[in-house]
C-alpha positions in Angstrom: 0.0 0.0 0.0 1.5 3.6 -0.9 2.1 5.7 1.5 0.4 9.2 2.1 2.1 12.5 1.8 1.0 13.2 5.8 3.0 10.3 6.5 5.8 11.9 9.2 8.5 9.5 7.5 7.8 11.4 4.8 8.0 14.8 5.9 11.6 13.8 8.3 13.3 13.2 5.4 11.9 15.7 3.0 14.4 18.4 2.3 14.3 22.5 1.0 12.6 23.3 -1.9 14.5 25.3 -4.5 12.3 28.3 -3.9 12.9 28.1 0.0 16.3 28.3 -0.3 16.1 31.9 -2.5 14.0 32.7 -0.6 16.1 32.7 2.7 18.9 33.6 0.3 17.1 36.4 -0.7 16.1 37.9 3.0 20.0 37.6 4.5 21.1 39.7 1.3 18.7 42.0 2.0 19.7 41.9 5.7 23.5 42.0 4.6 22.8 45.3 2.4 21.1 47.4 5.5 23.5 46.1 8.1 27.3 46.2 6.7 26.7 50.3 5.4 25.6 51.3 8.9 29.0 49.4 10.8 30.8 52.0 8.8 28.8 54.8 10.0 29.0 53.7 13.5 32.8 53.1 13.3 33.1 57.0 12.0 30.6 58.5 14.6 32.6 56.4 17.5 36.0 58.0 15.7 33.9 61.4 15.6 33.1 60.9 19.4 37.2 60.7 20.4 38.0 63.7 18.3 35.2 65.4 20.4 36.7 64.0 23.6 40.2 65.4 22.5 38.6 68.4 21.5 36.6 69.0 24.6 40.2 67.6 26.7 42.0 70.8 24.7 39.6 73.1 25.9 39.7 72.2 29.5 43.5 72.8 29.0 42.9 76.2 27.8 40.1 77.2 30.5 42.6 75.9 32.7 45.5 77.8 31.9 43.8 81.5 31.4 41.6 81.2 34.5 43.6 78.3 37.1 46.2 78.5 39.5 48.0 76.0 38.9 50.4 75.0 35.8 48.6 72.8 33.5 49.4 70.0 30.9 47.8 67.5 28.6 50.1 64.3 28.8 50.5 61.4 25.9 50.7 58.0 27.4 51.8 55.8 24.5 51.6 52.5 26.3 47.7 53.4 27.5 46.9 54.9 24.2 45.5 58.1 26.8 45.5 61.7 26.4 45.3 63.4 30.3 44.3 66.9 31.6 47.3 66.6 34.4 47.9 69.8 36.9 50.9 70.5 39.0 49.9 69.9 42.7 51.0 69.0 46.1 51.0 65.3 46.8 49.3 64.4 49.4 51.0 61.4 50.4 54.3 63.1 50.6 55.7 64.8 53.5 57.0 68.5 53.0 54.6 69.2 50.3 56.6 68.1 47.1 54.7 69.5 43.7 53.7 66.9 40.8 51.9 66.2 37.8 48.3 64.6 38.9 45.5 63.9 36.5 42.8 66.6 36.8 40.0 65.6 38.7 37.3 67.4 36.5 38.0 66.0 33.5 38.2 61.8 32.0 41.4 60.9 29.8 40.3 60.3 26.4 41.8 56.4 25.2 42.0 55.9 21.7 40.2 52.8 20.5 41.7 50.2 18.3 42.4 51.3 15.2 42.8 54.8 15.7 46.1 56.2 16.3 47.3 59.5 17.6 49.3 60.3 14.0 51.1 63.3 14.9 51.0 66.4 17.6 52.8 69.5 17.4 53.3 72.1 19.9 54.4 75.6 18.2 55.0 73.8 15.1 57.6 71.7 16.3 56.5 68.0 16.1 56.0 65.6 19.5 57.9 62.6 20.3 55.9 59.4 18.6 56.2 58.3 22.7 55.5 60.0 25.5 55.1 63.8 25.5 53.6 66.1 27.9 52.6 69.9 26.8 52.4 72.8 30.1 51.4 76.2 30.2 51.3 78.5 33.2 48.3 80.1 34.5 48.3 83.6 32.6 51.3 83.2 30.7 51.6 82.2 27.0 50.0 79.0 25.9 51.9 77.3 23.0 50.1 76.6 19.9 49.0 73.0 19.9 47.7 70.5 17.4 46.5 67.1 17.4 46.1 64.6 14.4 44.4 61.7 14.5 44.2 59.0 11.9 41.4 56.2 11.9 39.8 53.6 10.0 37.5 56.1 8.9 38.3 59.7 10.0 41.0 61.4 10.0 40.9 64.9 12.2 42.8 67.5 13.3 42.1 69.5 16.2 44.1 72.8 16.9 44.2 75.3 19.7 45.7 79.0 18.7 47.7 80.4 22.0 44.6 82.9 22.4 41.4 80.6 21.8 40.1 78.9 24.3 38.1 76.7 21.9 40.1 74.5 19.7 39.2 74.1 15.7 38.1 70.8 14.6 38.2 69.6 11.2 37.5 66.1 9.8 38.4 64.6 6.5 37.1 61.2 5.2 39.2 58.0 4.7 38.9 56.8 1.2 36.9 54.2 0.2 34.2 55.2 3.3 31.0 56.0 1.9 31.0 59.5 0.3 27.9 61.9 -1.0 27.3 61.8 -4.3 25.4 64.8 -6.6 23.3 63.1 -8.5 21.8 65.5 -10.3 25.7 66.6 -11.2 26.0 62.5 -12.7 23.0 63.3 -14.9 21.3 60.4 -12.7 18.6 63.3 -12.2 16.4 60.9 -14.4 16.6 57.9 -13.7 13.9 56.0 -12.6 14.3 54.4 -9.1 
């Protein structure tokens, strides 16, 4: 006697249809194409988000050395991948009341995440160590001119404080091959039916 299509033998061992498979074939491109543009974008807004931090760090530094006390410096730590707001103070747990460099309690160093580097700093147009480097002013004396580049997987900025500004300028410029407006009226693509 034949068996029925119901039977469950039947259905255990039956496999994917040809139009199944595109069809599941079908949704994960679909899925692919929306997710893989936006990890760019996130990876540039997160790189966007450390220039801000360094940016914001910078202008501490300068609030800091027109309006503080107390000398004032933004230290490089190569081995933490950190920029630090650091002011000269007493240490506490020294007797005598020795001055050194502490991190600022006001402000968070900035780390730099994987795959962004610090690419180059100079301070009055002469160029920083590739290591460790530290940059001081003096409340109410002359601030030296310092810039910051940094160089990531899909931003590269620079951020640069004049001796008088106390906000530092910021500008950005796109790795190549990230995503990049297009005019499409300028292609002649004005036309073209989507």
């Amino acid at each position: 006697m034949p068996r029925r299509a119901t039977d469950p033998k039947d259905r255990s061992s039956r496999g994917f249809s040809l139009v199944e498979a595109l069809v599941v074939v079908a949704v994960l491109a679909v899925l692919a194409g929306l997710v893989i543009p936006r990890m760019g974008g996130v990876r540039r807004r997160e790189e966007g988000a450390v220039v801000d931090r360094v940016a914001d760090l910078m202008t501490m530094f300068a609030f800091r050395s027109s309006a503080g006390t107390q000398p004032v410096g933004i230290l490089h730590d190569a081995a933490s991948r950190s920029l630090e707001l650091v002011i000269l103070d007493i240490d506490p747990t020294q007797d005598g009341d020795p001055l050194v460099w502490q991190p600022d309690r006001l402000s968070m160093p900035v780390l730099l995440p994987d795959g962004m580097d610090l690419a180059e700093a100079t301070e009055d147009s002469s160029l920083l160590p590739e290591g460790d480097w530290m940059v001081t002013s003096k409340p109410g004396g002359d601030r030296p001119r310092l810039e910051i580049r940094l160089a990531g997987r899909a931003l590269e900025a620079s951020v640069s404080l004049e001796p008088h500004a106390l906000h530092p300028r910021r500008s950005d410029r796109q790795v190549a091959g990230a995503r990049e407006p297009r005019d499409l009226d300028e292609e002649g693509m004005d036309r073209e039916r989507w």
